[in-house]
PQR file of N, CA, C, O and H, with PARSE charges and radii, in Angstrom:
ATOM      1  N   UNK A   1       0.856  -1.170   0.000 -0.4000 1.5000
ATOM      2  CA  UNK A   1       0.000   0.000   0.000 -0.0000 2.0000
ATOM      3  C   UNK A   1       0.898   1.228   0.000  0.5500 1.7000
ATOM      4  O   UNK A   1       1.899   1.413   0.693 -0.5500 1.4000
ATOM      5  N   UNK A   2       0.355   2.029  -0.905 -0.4000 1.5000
ATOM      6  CA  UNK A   2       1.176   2.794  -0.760 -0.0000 2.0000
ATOM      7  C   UNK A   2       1.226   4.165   0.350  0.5500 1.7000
ATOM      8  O   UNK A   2       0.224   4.177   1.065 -0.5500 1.4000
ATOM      9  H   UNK A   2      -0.458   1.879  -1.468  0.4000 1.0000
ATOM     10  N   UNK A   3       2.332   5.468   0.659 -0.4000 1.5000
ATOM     11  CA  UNK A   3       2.358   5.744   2.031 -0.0000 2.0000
ATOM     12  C   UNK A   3       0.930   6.413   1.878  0.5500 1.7000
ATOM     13  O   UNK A   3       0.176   6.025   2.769 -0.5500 1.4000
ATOM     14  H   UNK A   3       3.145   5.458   0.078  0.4000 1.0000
ATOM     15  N   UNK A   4       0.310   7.367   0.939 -0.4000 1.5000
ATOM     16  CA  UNK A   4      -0.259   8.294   1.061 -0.0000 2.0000
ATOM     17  C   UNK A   4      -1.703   7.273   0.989  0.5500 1.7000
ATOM     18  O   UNK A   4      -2.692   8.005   1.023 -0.5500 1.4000
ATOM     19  H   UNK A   4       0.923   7.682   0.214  0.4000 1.0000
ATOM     20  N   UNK A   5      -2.046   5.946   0.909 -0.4000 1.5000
ATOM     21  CA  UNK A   5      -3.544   5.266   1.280 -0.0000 2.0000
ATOM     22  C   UNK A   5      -3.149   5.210   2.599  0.5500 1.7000
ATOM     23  O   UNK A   5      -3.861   5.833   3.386 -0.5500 1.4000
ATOM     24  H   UNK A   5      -1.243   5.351   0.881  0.4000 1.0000
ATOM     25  N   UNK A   6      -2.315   4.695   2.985 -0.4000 1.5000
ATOM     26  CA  UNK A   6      -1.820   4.106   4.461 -0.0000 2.0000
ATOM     27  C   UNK A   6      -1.624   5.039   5.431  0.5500 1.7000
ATOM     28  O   UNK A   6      -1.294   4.681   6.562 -0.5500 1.4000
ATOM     29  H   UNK A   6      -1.737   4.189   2.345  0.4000 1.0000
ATOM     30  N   UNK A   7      -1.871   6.853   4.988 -0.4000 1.5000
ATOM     31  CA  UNK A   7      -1.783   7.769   5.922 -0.0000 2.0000
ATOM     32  C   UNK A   7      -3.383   7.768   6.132  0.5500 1.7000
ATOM     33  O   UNK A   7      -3.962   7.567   7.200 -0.5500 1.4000
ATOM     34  H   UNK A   7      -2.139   7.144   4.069  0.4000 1.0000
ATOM     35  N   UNK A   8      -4.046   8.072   4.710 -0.4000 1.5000
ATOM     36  CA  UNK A   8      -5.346   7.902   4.840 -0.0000 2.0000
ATOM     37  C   UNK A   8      -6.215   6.904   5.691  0.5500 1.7000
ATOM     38  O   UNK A   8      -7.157   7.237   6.410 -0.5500 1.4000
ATOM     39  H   UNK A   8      -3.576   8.235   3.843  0.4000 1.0000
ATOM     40  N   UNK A   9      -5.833   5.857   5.530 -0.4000 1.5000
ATOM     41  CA  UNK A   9      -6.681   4.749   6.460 -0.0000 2.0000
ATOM     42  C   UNK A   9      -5.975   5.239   7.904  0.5500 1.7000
ATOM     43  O   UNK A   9      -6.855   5.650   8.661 -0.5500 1.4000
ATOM     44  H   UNK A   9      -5.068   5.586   4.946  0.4000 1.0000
ATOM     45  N   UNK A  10      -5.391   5.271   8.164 -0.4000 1.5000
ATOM     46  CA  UNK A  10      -4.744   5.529   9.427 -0.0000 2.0000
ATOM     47  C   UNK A  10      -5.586   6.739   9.616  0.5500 1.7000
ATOM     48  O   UNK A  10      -6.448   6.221  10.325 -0.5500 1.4000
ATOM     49  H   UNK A  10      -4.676   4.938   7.549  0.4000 1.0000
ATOM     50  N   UNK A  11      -5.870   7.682   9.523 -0.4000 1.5000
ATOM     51  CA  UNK A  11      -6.514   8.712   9.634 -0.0000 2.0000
ATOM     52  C   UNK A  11      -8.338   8.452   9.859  0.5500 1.7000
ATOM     53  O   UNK A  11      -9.030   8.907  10.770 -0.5500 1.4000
ATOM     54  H   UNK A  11      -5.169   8.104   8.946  0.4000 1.0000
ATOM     55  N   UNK A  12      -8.695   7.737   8.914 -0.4000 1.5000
ATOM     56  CA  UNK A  12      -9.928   6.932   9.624 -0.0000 2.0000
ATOM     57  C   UNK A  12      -9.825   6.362  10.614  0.5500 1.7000
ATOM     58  O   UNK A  12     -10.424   6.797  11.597 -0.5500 1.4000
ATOM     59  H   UNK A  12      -8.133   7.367   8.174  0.4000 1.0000
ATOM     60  N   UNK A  13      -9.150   5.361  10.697 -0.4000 1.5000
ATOM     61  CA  UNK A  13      -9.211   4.619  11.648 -0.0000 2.0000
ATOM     62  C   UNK A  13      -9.691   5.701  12.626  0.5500 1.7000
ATOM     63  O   UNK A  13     -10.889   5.860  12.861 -0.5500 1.4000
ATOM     64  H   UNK A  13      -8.664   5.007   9.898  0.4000 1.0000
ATOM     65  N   UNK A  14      -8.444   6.655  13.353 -0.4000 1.5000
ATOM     66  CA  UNK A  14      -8.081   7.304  14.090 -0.0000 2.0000
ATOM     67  C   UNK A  14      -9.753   8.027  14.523  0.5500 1.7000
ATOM     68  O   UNK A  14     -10.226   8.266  15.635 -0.5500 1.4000
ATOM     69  H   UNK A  14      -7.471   6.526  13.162  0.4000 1.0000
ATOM     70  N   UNK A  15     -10.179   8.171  13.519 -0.4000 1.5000
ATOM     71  CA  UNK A  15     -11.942   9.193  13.453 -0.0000 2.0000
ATOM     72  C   UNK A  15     -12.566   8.246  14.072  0.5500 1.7000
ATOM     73  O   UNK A  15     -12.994   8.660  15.149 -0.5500 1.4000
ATOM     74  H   UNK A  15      -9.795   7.977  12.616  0.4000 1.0000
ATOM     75  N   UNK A  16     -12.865   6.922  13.834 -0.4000 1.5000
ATOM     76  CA  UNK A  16     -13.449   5.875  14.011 -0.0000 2.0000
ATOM     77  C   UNK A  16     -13.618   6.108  15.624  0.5500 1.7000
ATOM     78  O   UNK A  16     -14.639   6.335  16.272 -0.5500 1.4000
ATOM     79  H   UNK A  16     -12.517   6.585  12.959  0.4000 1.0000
ATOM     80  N   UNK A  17     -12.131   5.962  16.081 -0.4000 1.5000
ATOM     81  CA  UNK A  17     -11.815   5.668  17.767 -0.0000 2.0000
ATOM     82  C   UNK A  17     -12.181   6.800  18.009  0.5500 1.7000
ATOM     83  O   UNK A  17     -13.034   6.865  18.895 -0.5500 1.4000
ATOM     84  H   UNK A  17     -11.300   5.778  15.555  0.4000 1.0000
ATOM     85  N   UNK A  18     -11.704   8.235  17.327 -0.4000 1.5000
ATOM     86  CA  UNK A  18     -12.542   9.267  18.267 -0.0000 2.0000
ATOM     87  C   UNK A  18     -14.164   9.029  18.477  0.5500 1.7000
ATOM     88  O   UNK A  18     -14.691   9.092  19.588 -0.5500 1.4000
ATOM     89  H   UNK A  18     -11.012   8.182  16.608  0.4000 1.0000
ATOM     90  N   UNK A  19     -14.941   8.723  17.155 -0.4000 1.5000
ATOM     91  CA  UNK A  19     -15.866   8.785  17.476 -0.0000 2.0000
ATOM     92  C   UNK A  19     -16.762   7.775  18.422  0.5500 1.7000
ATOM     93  O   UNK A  19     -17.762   8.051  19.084 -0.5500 1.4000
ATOM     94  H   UNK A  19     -14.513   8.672  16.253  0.4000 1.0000
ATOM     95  N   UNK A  20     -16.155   6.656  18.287 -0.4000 1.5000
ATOM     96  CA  UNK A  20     -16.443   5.332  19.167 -0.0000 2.0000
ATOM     97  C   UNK A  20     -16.371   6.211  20.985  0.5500 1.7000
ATOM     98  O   UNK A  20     -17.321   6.347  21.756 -0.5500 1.4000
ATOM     99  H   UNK A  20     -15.342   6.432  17.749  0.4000 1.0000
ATOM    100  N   UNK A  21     -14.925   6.658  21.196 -0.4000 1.5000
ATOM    101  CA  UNK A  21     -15.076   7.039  22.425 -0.0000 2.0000
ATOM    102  C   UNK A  21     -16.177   8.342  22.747  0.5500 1.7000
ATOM    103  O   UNK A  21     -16.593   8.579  23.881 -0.5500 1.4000
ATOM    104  H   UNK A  21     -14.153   6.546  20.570  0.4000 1.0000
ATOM    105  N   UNK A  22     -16.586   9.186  21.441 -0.4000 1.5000
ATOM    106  CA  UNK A  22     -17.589  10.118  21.935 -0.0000 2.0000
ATOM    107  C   UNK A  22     -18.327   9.441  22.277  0.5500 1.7000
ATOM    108  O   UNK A  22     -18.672   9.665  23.437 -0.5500 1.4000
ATOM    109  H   UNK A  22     -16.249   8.994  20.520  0.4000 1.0000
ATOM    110  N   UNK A  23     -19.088   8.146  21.524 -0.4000 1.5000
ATOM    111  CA  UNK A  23     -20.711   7.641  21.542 -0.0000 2.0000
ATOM    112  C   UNK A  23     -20.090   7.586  23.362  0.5500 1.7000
ATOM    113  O   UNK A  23     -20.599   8.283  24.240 -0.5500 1.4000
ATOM    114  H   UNK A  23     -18.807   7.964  20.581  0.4000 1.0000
ATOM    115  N   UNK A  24     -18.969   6.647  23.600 -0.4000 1.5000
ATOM    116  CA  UNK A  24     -19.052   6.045  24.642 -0.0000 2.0000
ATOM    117  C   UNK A  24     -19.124   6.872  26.217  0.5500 1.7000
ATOM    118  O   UNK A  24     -19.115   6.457  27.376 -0.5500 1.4000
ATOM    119  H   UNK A  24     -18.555   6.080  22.887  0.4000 1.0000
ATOM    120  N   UNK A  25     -19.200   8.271  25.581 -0.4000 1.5000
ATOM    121  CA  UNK A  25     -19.252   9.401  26.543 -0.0000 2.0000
ATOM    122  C   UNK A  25     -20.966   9.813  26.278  0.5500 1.7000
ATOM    123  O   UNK A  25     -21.353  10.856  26.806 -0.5500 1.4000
ATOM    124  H   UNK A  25     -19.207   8.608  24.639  0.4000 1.0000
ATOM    125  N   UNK A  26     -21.571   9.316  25.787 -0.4000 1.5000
ATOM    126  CA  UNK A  26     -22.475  10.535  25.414 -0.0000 2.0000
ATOM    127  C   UNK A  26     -24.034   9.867  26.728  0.5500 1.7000
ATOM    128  O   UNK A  26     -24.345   8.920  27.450 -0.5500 1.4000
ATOM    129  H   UNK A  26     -21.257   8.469  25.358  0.4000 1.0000
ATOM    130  N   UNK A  27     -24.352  10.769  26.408 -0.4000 1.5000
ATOM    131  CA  UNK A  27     -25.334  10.381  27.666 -0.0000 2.0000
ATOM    132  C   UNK A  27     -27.085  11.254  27.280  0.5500 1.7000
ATOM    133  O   UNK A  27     -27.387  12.443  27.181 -0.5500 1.4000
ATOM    134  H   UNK A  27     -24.099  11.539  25.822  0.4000 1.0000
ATOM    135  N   UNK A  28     -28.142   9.590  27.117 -0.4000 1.5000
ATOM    136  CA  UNK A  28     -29.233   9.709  26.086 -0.0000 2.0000
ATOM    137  C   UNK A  28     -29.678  10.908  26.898  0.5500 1.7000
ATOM    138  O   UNK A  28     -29.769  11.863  26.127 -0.5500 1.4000
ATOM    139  H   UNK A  28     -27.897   8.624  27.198  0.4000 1.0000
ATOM    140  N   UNK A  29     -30.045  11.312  28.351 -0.4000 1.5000
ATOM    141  CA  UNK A  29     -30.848  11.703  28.837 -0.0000 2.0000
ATOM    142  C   UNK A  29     -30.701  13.356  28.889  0.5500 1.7000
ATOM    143  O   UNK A  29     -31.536  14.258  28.821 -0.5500 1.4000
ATOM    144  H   UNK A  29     -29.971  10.536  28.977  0.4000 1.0000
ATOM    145  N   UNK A  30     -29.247  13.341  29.042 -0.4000 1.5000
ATOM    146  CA  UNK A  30     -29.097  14.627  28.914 -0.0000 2.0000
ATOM    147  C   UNK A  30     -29.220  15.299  27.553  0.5500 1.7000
ATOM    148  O   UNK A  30     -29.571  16.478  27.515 -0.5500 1.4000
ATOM    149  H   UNK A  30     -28.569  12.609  29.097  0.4000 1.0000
ATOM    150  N   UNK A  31     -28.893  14.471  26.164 -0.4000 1.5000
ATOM    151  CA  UNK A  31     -29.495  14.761  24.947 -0.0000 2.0000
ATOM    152  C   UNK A  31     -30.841  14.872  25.003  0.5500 1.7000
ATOM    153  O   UNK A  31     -31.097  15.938  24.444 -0.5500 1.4000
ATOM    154  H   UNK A  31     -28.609  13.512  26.194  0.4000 1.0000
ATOM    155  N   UNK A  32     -31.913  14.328  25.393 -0.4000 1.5000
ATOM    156  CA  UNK A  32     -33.186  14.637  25.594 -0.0000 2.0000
ATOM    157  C   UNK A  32     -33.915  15.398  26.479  0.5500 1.7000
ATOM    158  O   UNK A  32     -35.122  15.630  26.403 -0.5500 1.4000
ATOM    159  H   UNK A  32     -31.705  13.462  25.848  0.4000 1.0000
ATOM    160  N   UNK A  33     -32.732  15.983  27.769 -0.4000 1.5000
ATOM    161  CA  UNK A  33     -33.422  17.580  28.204 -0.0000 2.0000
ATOM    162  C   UNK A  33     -33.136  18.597  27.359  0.5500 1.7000
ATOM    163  O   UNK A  33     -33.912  19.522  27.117 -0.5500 1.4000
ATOM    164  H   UNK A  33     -31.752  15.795  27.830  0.4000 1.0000
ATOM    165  N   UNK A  34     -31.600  18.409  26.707 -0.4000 1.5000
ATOM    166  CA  UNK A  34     -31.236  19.859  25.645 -0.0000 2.0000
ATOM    167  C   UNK A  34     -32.109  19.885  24.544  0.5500 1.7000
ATOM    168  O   UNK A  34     -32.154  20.801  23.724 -0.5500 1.4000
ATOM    169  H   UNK A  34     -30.970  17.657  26.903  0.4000 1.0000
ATOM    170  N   UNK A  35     -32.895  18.733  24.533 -0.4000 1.5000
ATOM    171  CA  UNK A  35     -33.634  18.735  22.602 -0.0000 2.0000
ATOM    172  C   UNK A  35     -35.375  18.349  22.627  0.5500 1.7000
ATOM    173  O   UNK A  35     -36.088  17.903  21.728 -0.5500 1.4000
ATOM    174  H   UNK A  35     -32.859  17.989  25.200  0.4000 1.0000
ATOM    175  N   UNK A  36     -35.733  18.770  24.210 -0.4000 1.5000
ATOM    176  CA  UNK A  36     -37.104  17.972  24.496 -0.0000 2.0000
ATOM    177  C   UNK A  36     -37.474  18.853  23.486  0.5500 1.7000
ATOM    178  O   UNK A  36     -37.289  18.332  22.386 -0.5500 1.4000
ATOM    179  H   UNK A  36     -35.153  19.133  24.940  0.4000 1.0000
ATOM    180  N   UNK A  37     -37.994  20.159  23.409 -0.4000 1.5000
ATOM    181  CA  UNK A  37     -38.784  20.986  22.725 -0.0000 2.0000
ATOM    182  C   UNK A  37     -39.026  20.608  21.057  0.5500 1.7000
ATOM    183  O   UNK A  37     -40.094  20.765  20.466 -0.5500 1.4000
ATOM    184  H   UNK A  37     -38.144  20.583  24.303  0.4000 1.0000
ATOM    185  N   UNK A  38     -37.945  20.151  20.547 -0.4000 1.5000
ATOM    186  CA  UNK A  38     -37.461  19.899  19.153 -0.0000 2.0000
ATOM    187  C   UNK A  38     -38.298  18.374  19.034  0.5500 1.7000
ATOM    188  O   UNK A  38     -39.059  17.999  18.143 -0.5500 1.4000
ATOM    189  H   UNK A  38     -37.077  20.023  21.028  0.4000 1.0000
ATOM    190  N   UNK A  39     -37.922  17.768  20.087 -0.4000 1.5000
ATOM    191  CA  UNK A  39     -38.359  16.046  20.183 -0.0000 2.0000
ATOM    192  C   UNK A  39     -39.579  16.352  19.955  0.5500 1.7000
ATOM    193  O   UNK A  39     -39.849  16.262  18.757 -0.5500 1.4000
ATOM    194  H   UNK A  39     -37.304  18.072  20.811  0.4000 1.0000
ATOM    195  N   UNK A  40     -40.803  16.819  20.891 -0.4000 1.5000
ATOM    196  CA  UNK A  40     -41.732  17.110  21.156 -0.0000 2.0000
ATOM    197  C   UNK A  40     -42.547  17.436  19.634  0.5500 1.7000
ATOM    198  O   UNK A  40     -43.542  16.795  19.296 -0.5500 1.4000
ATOM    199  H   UNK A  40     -40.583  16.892  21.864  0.4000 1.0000
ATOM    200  N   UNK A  41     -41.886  18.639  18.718 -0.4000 1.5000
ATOM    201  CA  UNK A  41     -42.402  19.270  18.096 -0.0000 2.0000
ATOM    202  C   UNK A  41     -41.930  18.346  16.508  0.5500 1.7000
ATOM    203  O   UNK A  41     -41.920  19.048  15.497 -0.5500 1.4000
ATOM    204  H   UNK A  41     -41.077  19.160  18.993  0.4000 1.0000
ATOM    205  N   UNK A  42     -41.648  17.188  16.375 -0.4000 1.5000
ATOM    206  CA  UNK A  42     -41.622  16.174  15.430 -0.0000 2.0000
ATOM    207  C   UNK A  42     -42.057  14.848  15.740  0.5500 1.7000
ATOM    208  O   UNK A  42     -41.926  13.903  14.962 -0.5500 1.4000
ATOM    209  H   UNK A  42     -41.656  16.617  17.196  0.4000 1.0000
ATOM    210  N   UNK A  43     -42.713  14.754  17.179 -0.4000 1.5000
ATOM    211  CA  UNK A  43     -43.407  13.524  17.404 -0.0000 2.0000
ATOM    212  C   UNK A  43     -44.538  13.277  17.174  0.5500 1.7000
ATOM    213  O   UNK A  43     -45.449  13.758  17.848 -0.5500 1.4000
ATOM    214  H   UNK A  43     -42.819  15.522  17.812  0.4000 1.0000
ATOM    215  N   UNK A  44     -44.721  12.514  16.225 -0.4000 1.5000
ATOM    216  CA  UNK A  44     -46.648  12.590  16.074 -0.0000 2.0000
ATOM    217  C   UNK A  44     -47.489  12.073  17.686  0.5500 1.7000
ATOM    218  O   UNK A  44     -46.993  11.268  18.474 -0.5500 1.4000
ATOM    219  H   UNK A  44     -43.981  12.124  15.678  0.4000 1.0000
ATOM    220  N   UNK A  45     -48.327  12.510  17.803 -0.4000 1.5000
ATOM    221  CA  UNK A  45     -49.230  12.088  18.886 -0.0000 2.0000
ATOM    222  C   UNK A  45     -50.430  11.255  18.481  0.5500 1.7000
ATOM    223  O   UNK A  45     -50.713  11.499  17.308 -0.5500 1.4000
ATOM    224  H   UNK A  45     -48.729  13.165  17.163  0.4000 1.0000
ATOM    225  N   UNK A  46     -51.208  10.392  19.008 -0.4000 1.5000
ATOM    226  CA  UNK A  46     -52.063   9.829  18.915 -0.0000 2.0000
ATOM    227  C   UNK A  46     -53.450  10.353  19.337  0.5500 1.7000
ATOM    228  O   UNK A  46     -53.863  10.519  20.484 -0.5500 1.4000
ATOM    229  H   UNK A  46     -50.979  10.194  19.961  0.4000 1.0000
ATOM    230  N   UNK A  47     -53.975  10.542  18.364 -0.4000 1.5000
ATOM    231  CA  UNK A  47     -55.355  11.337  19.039 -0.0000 2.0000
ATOM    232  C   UNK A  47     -55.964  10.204  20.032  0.5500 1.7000
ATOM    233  O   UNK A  47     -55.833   8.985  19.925 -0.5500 1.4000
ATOM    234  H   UNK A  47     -53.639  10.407  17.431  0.4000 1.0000
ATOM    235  N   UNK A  48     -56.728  10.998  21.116 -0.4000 1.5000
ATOM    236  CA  UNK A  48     -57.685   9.658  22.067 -0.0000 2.0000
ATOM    237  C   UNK A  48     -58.410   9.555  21.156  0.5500 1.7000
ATOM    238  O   UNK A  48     -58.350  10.151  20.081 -0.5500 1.4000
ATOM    239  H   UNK A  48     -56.834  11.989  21.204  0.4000 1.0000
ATOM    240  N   UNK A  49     -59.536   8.406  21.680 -0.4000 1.5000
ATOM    241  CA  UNK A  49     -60.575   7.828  21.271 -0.0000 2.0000
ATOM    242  C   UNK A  49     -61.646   8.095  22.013  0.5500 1.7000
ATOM    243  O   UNK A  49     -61.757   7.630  23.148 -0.5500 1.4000
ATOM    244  H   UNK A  49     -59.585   7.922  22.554  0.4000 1.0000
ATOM    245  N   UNK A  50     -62.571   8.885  21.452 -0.4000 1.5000
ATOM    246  CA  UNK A  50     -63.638   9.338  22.114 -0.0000 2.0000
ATOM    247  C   UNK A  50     -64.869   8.434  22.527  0.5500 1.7000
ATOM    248  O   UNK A  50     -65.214   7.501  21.801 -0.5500 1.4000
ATOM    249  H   UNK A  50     -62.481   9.262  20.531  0.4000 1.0000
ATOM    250  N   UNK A  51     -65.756   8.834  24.130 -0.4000 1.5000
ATOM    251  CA  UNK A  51     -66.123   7.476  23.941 -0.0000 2.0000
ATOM    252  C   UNK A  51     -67.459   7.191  23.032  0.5500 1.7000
ATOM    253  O   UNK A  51     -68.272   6.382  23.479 -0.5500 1.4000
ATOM    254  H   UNK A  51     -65.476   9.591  24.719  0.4000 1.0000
ATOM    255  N   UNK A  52     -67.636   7.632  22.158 -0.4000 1.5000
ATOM    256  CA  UNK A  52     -68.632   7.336  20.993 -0.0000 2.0000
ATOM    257  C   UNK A  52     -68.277   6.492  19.859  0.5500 1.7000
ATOM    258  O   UNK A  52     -69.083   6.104  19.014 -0.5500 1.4000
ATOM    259  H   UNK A  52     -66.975   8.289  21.795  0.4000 1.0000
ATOM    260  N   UNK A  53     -66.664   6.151  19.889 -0.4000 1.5000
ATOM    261  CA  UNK A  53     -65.992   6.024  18.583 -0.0000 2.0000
ATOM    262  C   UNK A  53     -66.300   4.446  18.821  0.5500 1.7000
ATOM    263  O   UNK A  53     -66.073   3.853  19.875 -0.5500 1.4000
ATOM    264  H   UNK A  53     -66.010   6.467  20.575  0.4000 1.0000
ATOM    265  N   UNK A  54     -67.036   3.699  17.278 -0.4000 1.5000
ATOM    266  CA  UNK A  54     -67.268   2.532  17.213 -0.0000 2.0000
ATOM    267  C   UNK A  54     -65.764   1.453  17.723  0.5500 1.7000
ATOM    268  O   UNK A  54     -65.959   0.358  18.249 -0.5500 1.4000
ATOM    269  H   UNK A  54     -67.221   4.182  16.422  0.4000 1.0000
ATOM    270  N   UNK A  55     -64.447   1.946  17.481 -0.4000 1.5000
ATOM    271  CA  UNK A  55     -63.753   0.796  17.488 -0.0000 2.0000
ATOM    272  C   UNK A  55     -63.312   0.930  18.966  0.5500 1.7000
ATOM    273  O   UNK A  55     -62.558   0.106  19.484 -0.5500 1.4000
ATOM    274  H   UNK A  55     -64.288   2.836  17.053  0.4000 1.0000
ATOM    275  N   UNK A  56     -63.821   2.021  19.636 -0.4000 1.5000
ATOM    276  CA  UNK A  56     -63.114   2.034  20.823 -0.0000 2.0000
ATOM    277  C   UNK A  56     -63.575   0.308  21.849  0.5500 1.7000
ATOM    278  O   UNK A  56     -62.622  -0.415  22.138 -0.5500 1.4000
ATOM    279  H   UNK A  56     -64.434   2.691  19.215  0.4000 1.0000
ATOM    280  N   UNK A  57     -64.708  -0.042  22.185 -0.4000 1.5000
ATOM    281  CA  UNK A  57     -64.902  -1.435  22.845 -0.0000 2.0000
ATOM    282  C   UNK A  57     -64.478  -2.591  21.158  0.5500 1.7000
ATOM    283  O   UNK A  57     -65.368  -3.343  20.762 -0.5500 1.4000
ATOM    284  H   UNK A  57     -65.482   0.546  21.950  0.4000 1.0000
ATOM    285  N   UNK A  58     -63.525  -2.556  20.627 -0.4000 1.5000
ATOM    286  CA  UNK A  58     -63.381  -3.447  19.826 -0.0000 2.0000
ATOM    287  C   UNK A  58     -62.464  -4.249  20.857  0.5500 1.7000
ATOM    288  O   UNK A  58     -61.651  -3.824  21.678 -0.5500 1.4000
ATOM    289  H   UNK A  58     -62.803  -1.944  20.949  0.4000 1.0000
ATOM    290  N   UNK A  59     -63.044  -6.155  20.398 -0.4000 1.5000
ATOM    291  CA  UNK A  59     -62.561  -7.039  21.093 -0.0000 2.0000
ATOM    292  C   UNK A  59     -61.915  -8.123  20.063  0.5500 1.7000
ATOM    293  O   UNK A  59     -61.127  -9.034  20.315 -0.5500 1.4000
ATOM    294  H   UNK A  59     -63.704  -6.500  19.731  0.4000 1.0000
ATOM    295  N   UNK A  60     -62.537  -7.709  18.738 -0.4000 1.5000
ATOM    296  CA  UNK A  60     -61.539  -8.889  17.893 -0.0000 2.0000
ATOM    297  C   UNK A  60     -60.124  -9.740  17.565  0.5500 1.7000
ATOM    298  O   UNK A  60     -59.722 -10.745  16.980 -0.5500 1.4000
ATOM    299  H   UNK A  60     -63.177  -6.969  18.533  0.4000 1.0000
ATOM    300  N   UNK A  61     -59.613  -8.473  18.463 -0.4000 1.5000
ATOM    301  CA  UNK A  61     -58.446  -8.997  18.360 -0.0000 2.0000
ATOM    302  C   UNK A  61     -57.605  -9.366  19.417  0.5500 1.7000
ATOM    303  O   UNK A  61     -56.380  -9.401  19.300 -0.5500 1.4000
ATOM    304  H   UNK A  61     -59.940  -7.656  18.939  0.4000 1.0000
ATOM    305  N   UNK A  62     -58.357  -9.709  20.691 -0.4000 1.5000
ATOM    306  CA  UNK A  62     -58.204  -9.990  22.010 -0.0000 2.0000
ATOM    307  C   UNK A  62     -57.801 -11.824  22.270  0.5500 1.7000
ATOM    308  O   UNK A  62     -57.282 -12.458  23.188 -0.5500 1.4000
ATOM    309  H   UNK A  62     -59.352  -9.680  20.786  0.4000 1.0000
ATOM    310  N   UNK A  63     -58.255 -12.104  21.183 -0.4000 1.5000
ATOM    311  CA  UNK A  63     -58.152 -13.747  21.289 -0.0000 2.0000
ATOM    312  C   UNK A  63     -56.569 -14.083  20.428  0.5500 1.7000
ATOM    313  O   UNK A  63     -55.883 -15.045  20.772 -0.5500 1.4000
ATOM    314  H   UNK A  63     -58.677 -11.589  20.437  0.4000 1.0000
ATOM    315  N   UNK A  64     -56.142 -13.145  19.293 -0.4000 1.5000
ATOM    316  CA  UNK A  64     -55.318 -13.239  19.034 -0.0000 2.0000
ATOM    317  C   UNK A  64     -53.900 -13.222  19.659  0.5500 1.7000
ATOM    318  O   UNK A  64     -52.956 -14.012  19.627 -0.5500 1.4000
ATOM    319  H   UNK A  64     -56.699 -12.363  19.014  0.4000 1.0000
ATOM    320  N   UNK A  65     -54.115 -12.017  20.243 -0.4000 1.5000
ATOM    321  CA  UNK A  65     -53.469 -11.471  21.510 -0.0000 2.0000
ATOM    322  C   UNK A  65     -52.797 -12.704  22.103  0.5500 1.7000
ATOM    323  O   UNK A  65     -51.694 -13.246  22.028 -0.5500 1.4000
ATOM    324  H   UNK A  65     -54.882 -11.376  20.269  0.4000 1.0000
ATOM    325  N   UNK A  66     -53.771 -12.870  22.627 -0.4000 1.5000
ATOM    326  CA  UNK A  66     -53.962 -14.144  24.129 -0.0000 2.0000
ATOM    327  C   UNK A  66     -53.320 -15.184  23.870  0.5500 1.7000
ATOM    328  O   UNK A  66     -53.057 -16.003  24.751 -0.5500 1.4000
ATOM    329  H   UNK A  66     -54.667 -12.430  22.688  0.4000 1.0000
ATOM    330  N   UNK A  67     -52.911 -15.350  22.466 -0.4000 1.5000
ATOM    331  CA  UNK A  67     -52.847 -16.746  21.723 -0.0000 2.0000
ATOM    332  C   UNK A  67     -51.387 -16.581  21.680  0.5500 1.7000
ATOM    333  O   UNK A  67     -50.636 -17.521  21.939 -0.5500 1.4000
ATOM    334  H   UNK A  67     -53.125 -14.686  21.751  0.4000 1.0000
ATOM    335  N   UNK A  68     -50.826 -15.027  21.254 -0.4000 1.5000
ATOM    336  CA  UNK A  68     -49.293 -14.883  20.851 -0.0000 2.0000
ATOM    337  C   UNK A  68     -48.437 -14.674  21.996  0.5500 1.7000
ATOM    338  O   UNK A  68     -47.314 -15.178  22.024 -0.5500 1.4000
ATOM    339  H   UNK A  68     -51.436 -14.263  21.043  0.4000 1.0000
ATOM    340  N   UNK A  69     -48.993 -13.797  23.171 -0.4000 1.5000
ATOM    341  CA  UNK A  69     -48.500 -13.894  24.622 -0.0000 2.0000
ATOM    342  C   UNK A  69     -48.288 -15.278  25.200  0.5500 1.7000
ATOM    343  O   UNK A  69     -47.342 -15.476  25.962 -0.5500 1.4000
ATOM    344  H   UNK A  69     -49.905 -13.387  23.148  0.4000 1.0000
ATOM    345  N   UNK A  70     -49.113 -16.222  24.875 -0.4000 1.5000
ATOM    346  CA  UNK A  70     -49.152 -17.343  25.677 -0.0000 2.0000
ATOM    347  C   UNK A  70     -47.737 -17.925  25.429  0.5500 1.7000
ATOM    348  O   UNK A  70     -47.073 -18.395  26.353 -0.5500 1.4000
ATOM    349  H   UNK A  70     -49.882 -16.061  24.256  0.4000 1.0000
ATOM    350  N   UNK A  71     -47.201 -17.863  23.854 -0.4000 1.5000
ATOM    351  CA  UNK A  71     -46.098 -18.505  23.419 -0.0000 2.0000
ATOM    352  C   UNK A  71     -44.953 -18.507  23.917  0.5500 1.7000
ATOM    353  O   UNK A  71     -44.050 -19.154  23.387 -0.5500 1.4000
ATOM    354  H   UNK A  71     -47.740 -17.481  23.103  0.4000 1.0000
TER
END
């Protein structure tokens, strides 16, 4: 190989380990107090289910359920 690939890979590499040791510093929770607002404002929400809405007492799929938990 010649020197100037072999400076190059060496130079990745080198990014690699920096970045390996950032992840290994980084910490989820405190990323998610600095970015709640941002989080918040790209999370879809789930509308409730009002209680008039036909599928709200839906049970059809309760036996299925029951069947795949059991496994």
């Amino acid at each position: 190989m010649c020197k100037d690939k072999q400076r190059s890979s060496d130079e990745g590499v080198n990014k690699m380990a920096e970045m390996i040791l950032n992840v290994n510093n980084f910490s989820l929770s405190e990323f998610i107090k600095a970015n709640r607002s941002k989080i918040d404002a790209i999370t879809p929400v789930n509308p409730t289910i009002k209680q008039d809405d036909e599928w709200r007492d839906e049970d059809c799929w309760d036996e299925l359920y029951r069947k795949k938990t059991e496994k």
